[in-house]
N, CA, C and O atoms as a printed pandas DataFrame, in Angstrom:
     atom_number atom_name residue_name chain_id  residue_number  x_coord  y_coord  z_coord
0              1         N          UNK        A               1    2.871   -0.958   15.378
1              2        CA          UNK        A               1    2.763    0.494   15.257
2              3         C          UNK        A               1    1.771    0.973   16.314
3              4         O          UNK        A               1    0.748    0.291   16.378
4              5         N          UNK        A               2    1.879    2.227   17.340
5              6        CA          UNK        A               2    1.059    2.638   18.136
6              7         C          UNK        A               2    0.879    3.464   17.684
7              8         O          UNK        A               2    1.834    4.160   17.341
8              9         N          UNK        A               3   -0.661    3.938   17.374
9             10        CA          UNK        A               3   -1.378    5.111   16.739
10            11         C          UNK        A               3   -1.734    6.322   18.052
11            12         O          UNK        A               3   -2.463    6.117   19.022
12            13         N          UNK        A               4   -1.167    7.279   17.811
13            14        CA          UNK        A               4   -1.485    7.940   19.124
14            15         C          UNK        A               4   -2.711    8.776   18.610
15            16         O          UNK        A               4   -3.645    8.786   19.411
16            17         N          UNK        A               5   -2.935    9.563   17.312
17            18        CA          UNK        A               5   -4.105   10.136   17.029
18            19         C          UNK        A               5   -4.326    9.599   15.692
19            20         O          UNK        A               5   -3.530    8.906   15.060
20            21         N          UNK        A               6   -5.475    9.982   15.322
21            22        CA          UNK        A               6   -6.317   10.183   13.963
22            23         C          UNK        A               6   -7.396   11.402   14.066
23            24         O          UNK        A               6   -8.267   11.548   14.924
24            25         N          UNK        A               7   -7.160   12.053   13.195
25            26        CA          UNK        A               7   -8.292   13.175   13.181
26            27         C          UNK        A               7   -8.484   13.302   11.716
27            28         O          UNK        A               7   -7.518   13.497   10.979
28            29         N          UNK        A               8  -10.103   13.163   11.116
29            30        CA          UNK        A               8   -9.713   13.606    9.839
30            31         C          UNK        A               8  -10.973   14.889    9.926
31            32         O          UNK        A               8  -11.982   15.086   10.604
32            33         N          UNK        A               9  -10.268   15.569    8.851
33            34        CA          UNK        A               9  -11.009   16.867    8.930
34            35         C          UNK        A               9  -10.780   17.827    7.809
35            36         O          UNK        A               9   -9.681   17.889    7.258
36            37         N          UNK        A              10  -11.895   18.656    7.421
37            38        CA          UNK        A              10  -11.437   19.466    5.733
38            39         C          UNK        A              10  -10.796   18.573    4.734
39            40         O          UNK        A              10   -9.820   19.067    4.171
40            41         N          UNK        A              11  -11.108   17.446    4.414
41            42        CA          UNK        A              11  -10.791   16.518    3.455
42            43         C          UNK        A              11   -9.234   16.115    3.948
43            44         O          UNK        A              11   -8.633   16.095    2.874
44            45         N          UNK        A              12   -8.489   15.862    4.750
45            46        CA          UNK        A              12   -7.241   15.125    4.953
46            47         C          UNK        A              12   -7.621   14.520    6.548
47            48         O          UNK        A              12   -8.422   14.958    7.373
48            49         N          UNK        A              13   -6.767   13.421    6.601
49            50        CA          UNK        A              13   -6.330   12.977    8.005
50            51         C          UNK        A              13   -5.091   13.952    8.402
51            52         O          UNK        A              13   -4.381   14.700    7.730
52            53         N          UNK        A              14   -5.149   13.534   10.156
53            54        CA          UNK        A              14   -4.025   13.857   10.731
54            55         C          UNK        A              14   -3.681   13.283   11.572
55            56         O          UNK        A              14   -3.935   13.530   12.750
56            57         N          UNK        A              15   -2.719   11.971   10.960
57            58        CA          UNK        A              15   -2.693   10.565   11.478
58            59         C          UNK        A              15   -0.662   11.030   12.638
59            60         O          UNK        A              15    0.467   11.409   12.327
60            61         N          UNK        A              16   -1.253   10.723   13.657
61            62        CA          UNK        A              16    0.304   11.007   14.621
62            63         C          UNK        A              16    0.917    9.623   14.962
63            64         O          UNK        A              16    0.615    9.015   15.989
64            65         N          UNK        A              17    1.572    9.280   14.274
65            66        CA          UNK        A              17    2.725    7.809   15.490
66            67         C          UNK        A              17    3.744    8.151   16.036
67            68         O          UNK        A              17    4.153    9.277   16.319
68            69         N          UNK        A              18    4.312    6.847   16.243
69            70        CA          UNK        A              18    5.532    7.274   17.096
70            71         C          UNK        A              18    6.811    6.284   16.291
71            72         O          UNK        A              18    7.854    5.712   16.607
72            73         N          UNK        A              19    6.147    6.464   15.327
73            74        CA          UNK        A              19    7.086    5.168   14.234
74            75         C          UNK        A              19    6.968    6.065   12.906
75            76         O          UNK        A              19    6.104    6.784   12.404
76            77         N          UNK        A              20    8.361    5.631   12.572
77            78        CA          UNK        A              20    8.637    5.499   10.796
78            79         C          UNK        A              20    8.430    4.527   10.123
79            80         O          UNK        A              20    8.888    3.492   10.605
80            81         N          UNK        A              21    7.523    4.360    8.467
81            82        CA          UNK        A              21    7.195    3.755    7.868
82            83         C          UNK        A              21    6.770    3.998    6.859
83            84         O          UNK        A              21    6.384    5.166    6.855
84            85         N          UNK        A              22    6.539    3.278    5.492
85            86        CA          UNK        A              22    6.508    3.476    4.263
86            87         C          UNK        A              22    5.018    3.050    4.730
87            88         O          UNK        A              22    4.999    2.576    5.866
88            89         N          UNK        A              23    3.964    3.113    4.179
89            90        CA          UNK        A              23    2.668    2.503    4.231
90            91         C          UNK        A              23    1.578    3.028    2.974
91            92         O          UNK        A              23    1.604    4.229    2.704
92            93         N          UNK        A              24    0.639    2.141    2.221
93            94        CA          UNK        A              24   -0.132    2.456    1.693
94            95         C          UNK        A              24   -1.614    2.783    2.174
95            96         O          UNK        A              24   -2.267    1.842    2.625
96            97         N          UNK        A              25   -2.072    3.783    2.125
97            98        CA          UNK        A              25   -3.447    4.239    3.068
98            99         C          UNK        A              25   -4.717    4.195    1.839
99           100         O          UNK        A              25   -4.798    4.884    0.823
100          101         N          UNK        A              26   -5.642    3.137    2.337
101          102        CA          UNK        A              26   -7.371    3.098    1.647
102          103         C          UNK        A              26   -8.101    3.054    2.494
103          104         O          UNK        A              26   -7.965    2.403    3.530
104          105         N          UNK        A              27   -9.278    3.955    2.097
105          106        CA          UNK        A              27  -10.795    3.907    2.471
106          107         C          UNK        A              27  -11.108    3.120    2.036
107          108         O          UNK        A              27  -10.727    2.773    0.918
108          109         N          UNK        A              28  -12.125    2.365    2.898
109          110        CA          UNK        A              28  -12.942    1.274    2.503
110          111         C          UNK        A              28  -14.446    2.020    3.304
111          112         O          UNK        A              28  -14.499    3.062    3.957
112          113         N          UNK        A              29  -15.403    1.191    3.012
113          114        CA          UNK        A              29  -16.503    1.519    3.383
114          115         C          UNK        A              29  -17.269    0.411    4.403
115          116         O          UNK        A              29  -16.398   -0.393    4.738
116          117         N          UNK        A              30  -18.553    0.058    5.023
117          118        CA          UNK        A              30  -18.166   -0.889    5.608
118          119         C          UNK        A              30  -18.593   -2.107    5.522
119          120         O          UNK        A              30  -18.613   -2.994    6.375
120          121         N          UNK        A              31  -19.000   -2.099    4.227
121          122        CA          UNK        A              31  -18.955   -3.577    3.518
122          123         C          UNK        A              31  -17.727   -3.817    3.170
123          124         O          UNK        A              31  -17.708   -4.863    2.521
124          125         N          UNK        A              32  -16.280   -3.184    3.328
125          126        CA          UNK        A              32  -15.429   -3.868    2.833
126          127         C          UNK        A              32  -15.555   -3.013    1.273
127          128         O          UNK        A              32  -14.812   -2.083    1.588
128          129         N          UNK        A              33  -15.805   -2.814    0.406
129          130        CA          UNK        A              33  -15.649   -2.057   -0.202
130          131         C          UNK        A              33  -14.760   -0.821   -0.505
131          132         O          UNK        A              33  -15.014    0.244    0.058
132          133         N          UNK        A              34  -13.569   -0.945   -1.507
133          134        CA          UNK        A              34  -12.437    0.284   -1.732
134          135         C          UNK        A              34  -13.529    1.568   -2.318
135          136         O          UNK        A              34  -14.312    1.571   -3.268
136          137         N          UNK        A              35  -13.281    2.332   -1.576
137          138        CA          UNK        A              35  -13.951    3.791   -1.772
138          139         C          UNK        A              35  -13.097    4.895   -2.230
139          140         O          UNK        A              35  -13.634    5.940   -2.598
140          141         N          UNK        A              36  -11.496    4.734   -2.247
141          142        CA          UNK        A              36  -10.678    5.342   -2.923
142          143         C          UNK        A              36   -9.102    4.852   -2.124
143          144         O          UNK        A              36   -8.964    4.612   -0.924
144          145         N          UNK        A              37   -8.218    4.810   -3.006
145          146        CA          UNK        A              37   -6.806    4.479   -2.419
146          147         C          UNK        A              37   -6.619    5.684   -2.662
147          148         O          UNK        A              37   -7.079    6.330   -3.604
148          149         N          UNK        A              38   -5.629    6.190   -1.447
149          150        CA          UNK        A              38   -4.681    7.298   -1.130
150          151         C          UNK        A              38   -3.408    7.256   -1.220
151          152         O          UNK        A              38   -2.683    7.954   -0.512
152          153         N          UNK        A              39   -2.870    6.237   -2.313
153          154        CA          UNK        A              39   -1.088    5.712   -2.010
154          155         C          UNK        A              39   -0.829    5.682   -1.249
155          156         O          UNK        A              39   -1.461    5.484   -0.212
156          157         N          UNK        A              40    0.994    6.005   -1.549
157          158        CA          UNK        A              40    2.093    5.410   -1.044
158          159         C          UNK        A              40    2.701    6.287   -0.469
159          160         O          UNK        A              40    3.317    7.050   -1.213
160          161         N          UNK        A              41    2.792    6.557    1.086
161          162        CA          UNK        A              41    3.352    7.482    1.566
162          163         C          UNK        A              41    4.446    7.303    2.992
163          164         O          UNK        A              41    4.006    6.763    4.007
164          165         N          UNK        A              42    5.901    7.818    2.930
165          166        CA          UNK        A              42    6.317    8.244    3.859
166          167         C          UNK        A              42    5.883    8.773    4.940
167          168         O          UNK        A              42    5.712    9.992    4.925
168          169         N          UNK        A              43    5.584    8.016    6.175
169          170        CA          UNK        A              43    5.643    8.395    7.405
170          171         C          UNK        A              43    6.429    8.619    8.015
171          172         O          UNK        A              43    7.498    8.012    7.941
172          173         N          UNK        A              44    6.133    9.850    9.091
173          174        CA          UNK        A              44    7.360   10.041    9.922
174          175         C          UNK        A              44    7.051    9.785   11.653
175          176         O          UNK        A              44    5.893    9.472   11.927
176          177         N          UNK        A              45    7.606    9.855   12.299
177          178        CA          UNK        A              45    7.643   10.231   13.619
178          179         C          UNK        A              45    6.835   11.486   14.064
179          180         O          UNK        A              45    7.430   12.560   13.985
180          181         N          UNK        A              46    5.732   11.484   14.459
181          182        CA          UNK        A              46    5.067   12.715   14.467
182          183         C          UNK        A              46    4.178   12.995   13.673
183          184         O          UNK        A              46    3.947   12.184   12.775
184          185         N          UNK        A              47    3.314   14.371   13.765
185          186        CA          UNK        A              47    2.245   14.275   12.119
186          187         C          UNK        A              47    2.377   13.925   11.072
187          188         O          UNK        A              47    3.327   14.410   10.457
188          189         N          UNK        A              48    1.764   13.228   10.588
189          190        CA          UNK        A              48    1.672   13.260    8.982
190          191         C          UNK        A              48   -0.098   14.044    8.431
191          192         O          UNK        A              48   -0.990   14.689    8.984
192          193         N          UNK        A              49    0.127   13.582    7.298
193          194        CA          UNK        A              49   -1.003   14.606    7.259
194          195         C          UNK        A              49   -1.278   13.265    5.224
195          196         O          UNK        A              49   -0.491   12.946    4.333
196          197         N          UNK        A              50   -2.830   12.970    5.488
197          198        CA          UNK        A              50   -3.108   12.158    4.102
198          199         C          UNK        A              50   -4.114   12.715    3.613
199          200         O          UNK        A              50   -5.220   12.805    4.146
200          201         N          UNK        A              51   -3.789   13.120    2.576
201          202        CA          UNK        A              51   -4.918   14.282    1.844
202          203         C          UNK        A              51   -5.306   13.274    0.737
203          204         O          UNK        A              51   -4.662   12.490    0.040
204          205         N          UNK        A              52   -6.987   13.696    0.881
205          206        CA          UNK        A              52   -8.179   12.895    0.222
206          207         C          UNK        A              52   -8.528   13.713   -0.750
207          208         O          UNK        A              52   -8.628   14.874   -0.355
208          209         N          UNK        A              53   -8.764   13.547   -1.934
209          210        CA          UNK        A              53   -8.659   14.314   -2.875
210          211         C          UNK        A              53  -10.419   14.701   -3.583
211          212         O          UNK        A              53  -10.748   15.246   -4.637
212          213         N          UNK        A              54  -11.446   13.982   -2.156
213          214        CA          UNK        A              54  -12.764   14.781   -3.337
214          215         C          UNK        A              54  -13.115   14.498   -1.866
215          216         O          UNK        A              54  -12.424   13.847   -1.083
216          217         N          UNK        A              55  -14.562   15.219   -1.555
217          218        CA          UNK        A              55  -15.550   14.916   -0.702
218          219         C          UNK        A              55  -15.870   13.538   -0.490
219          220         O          UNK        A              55  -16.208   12.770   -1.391
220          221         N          UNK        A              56  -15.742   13.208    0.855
221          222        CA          UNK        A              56  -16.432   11.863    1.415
222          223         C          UNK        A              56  -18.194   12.319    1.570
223          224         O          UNK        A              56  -18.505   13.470    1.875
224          225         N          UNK        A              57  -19.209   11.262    1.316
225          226        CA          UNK        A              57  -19.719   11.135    1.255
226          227         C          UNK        A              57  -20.316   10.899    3.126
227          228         O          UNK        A              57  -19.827   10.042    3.862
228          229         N          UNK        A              58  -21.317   11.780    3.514
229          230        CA          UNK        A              58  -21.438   11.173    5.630
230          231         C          UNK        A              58  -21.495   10.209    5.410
231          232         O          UNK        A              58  -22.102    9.571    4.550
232          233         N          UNK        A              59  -20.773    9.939    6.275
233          234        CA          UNK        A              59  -21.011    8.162    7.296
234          235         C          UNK        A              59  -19.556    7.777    7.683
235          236         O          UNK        A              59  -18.513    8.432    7.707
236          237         N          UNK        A              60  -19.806    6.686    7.932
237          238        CA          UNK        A              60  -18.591    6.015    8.564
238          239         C          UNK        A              60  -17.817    5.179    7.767
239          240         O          UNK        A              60  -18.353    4.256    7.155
240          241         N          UNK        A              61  -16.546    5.402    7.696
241          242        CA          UNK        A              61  -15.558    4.518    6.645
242          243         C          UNK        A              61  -14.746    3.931    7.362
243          244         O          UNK        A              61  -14.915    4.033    8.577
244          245         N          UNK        A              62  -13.801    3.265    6.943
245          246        CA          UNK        A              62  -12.429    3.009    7.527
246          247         C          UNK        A              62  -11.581    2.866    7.041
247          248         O          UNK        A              62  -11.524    2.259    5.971
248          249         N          UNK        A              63  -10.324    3.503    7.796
249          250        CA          UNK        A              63   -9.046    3.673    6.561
250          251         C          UNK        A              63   -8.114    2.453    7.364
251          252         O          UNK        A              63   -7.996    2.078    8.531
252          253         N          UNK        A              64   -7.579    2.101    6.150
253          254        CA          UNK        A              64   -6.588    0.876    6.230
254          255         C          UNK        A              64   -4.976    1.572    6.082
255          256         O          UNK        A              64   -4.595    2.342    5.200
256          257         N          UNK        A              65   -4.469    1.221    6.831
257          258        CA          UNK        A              65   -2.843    1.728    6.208
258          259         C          UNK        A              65   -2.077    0.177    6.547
259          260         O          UNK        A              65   -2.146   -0.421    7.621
260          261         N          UNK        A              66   -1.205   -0.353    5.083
261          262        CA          UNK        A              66   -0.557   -1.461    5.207
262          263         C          UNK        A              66    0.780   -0.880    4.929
263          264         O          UNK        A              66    1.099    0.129    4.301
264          265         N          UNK        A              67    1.541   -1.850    5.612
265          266        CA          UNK        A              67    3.259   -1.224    5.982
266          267         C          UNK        A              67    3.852   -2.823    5.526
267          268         O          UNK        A              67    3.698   -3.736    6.337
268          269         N          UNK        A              68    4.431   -3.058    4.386
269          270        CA          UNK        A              68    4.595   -4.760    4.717
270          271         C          UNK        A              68    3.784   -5.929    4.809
271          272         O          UNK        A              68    3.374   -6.490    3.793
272          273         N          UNK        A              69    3.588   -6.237    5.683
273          274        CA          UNK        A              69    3.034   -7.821    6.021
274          275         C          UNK        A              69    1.896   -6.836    6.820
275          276         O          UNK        A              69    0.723   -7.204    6.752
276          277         N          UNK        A              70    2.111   -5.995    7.332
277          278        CA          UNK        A              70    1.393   -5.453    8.327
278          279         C          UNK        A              70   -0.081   -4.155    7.905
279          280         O          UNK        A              70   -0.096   -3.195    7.134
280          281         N          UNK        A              71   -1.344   -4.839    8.997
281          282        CA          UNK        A              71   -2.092   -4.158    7.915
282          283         C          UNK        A              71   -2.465   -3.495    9.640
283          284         O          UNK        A              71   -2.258   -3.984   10.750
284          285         N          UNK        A              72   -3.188   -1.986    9.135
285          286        CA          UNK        A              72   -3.934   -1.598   10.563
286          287         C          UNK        A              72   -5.330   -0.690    9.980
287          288         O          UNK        A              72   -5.287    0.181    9.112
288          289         N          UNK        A              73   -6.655   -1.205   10.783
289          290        CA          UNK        A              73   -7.644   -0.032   10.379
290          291         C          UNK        A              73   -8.118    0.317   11.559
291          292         O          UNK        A              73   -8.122   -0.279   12.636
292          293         N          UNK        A              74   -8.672    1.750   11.110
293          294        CA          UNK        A              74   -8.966    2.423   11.698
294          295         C          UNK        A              74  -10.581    2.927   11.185
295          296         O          UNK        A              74  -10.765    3.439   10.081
296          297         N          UNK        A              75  -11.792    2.666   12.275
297          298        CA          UNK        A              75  -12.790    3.533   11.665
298          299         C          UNK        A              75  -12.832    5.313   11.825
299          300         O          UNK        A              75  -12.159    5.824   12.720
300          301         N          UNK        A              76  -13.558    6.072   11.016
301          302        CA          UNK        A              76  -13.503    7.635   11.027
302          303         C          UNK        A              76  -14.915    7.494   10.388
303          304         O          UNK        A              76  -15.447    6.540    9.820
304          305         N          UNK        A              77  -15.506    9.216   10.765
305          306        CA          UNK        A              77  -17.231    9.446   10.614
306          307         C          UNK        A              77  -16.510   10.540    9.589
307          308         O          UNK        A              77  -15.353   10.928    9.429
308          309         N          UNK        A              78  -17.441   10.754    9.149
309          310        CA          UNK        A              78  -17.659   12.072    8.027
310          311         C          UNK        A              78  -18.909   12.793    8.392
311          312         O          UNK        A              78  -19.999   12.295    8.111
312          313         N          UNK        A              79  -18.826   13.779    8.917
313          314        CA          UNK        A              79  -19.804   14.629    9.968
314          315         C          UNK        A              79  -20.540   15.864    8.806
315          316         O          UNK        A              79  -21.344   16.699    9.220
């Protein structure tokens, strides 16, 4: 999967590929620590958009999205 953006901002990402995929998306923190799962969501070709459902706490997390066998993270700040 090639990630062309990530932006998260006002409590959602705005994760862009260039691929279709089913994938499950979690914050972790960076001990490795689950800080909240975001399910199971349809991706498309183009924006998607993964809405976080309470205030992140500042700092730096990283979201995981697994598709299959296939896992990808990504770090993001909370400003």
């Amino acid at each position: 999967m090639d990630l062309e953006s990530l932006l998260y901002k006002n409590n959602q990402f705005e994760y862009v590929s260039n691929k279709a995929f089913i994938g499950e998306s979690i914050i972790y923190d960076l001990t490795g620590k689950t800080i909240m799962n975001l399910g199971i969501q349809n991706f498309i070709v183009g924006k998607n958009y993964i809405r976080v459902n309470q205030n992140l706490p500042l700092g730096i997390y990283i979201l995981s999205i697994k598709s299959g066998t296939e896992q990808f993270s990504y770090k993001f700040l909370v400003e």
